[in-house]
C-alpha positions in Angstrom: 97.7 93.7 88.7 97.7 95.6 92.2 100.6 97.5 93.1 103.0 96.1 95.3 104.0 98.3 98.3 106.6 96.7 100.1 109.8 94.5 98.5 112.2 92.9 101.2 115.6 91.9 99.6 117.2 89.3 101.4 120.6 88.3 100.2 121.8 84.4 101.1 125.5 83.2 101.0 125.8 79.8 102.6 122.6 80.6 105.1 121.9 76.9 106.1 122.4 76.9 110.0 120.0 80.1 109.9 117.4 78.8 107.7 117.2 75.7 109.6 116.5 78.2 112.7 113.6 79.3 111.3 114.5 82.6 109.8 112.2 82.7 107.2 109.6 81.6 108.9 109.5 84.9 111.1 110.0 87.1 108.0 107.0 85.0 106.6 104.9 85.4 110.3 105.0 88.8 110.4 104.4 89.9 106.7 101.3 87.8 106.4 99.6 89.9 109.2 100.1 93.0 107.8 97.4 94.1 105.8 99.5 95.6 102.8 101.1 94.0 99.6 104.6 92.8 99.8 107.2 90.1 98.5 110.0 88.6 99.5 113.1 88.2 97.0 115.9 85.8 98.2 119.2 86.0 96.1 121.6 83.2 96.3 125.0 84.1 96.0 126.1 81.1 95.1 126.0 78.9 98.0 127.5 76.0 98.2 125.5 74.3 101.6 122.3 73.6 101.7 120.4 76.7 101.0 118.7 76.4 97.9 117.5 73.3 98.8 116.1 74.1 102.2 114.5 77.8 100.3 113.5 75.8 97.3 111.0 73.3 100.3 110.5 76.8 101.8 108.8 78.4 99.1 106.6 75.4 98.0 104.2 77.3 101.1 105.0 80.3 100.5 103.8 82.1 97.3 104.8 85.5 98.1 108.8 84.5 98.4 110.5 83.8 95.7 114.8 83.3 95.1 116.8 84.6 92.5 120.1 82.4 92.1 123.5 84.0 90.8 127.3 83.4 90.9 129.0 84.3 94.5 129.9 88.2 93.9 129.2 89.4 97.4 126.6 90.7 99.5 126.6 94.1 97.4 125.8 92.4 94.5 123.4 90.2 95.7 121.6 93.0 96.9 121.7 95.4 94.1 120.2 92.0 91.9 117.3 92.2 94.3 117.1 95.9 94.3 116.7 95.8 90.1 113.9 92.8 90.4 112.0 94.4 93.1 108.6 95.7 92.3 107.5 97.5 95.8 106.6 101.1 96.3 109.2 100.9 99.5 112.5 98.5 98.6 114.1 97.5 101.8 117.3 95.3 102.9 117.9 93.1 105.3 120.6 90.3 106.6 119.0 86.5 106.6 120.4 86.1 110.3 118.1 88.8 110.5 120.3 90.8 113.6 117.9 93.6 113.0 114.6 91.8 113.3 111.3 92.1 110.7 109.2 93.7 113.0 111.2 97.3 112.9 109.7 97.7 109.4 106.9 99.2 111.5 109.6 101.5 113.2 110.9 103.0 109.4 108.0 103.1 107.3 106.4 105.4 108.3 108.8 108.2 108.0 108.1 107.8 103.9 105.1 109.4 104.8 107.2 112.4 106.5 108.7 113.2 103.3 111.8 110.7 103.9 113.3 108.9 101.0 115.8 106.5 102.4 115.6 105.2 106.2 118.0 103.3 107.8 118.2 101.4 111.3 121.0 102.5 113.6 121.9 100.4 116.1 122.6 100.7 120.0 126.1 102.1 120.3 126.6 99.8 122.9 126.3 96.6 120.5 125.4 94.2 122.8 127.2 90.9 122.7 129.5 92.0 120.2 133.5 91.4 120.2 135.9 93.7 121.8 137.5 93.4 118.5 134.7 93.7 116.4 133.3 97.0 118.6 137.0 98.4 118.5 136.8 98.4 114.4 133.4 99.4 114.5 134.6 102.4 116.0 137.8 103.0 114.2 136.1 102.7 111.0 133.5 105.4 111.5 136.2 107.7 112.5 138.1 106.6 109.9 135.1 107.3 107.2 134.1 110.4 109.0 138.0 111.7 108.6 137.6 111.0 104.6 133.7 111.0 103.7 132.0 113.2 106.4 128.6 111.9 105.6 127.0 112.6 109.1 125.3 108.9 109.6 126.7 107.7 113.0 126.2 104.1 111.8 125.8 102.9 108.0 126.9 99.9 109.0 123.3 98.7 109.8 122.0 96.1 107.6 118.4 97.0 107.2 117.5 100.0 105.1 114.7 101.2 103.3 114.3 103.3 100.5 111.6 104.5 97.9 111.5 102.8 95.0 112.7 105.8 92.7 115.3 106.4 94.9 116.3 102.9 95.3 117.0 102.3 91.4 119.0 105.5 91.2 121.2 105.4 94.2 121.9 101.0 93.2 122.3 101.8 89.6 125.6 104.4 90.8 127.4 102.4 92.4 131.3 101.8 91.1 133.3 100.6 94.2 130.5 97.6 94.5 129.4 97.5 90.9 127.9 94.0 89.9 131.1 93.2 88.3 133.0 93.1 91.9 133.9 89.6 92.5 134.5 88.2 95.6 135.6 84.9 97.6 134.1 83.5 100.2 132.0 85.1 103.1 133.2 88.4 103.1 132.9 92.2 105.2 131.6 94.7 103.0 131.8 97.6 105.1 132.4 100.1 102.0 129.0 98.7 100.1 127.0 100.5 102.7 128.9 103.6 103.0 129.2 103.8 98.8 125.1 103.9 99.0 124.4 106.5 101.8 127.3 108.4 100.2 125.5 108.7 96.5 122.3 109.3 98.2 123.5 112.1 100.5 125.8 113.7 97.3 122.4 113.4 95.2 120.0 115.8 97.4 118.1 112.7 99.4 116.5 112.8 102.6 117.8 110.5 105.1 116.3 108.9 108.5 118.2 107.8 110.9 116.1 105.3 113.7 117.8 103.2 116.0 116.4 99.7 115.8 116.8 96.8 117.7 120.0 94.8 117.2 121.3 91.4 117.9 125.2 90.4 117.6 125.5 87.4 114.8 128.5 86.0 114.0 128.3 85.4 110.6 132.4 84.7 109.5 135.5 85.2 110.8 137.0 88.1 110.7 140.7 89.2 109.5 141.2 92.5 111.3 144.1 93.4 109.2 143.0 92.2 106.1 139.1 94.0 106.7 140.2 97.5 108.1 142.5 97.6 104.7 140.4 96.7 102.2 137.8 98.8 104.4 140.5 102.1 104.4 140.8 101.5 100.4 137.0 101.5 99.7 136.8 104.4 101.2 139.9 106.3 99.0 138.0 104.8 96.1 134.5 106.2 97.3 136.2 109.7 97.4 138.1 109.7 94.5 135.0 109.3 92.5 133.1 111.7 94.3 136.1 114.3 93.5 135.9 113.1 89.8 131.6 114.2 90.3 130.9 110.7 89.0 128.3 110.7 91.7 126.5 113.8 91.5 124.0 113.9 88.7 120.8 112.8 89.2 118.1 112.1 86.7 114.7 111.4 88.9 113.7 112.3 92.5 110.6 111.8 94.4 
């Protein structure tokens, strides 16, 4: 069997209005011009619209998707599910609405080849079209996570990011804070589930990219900014507890 080089995760939670708008069909458009291996893996996380249905017609034509349904944890563990399926070279994550479109895969890919291991999209400081409210805890979160973690990303936020396969498995497989046994209710901000990742991959030797990407404002739910900078403010007292206790630190493979 030939060796798949890229894996695209794409995790789904009650993605009906953006399916219908053809997201899948752009992933699909500009993956089948590229003339390496790839696959798609959607994972459900539990939706309760009419997502699985519209994927399930989706996939009759399209051999190189497939979905993966669980119970509703979360984005983070919807992901990490993908990550542990995926069998590309190059693992990479990306939101169904797809803010961050397909086509800047060609902008992170090739830094691999540069002797990166992860590569993430950064977007526009600006964040065009975003909320006042939504750009004013953008900002009060990074200072707030700079303040505790002090990981030197200026946005980890970003919801596309690449890694190499070895270091995809061993940065996923690390996580506590968003651990697959994290439950969750309805459509929820997971700022800490980035910051958790790029944390264990910084505190584990890994080269990271940093390349601003193109970025479109989606509003995906409604936001609580009480309730979201608190749980956001915990996550990260949690992320550095376990780094004090070195839970983080030992690393088994690189590449």
């Amino acid at each position: 069997m030939k060796q798949i080089f890229l894996t695209i995760v794409i995790p789904c939670y009650n993605e009906e209005r953006n399916i219908r708008l053809g997201a899948l069909e752009n992933v699909a458009h500009f993956l089948n011009k590229k003339n390496y291996t790839w696959e798609v893996i959607l994972v459900d996380d539990g939706s309760t619209d009419a997502s699985i249905s519209l994927i399930e017609k989706f996939l009759q034509e399209h051999p190189n998707f497939r979905v993966v349904k669980k119970k509703h944890q979360g984005k983070a563990a919807a992901v990490t599910t993908g990550v542990f399926l995926a069998k590309g070279e190059t693992v990479v994550f990306s939101d169904l609405d797809q803010a961050t479109p397909i086509n800047q895969l060609d902008i992170l890919i090739p830094w691999f080849k540069k002797g990166y291991q992860i590569v993430i999209g950064s977007r526009n400081t600006k964040r065009r079209g975003a909320p006042l409210m939504r750009i004013a805890m953008a900002r009060g979160f990074m200072i707030i996570r700079n303040l505790i973690l002090d990981l030197g990303i200026n946005d980890t936020q970003c919801g596309f990011k690449a890694f190499n396969r070895s270091a995809a498995l061993e940065v996923f497989s690390k996580l506590q804070v968003y651990n697959r046994q994290r439950c969750a209710r309805g459509s929820t901000v997971t700022a800490g589930f980035d910051v958790e990742l790029l944390y264990i991959a910084k505190e584990m030797g890994y080269k990271i990219k940093e390349i601003p990407v193109e970025w479109h404002y989606q509003e995906t739910r409604h936001v609580n900014p009480l309730k979201d900078s608190i749980e956001g403010l915990i996550d990260l007292l949690r992320i550095r507890l376990n780094s004090l206790k070195g839970v983080y630190r030992t690393k088994t493979s690189n590449s």
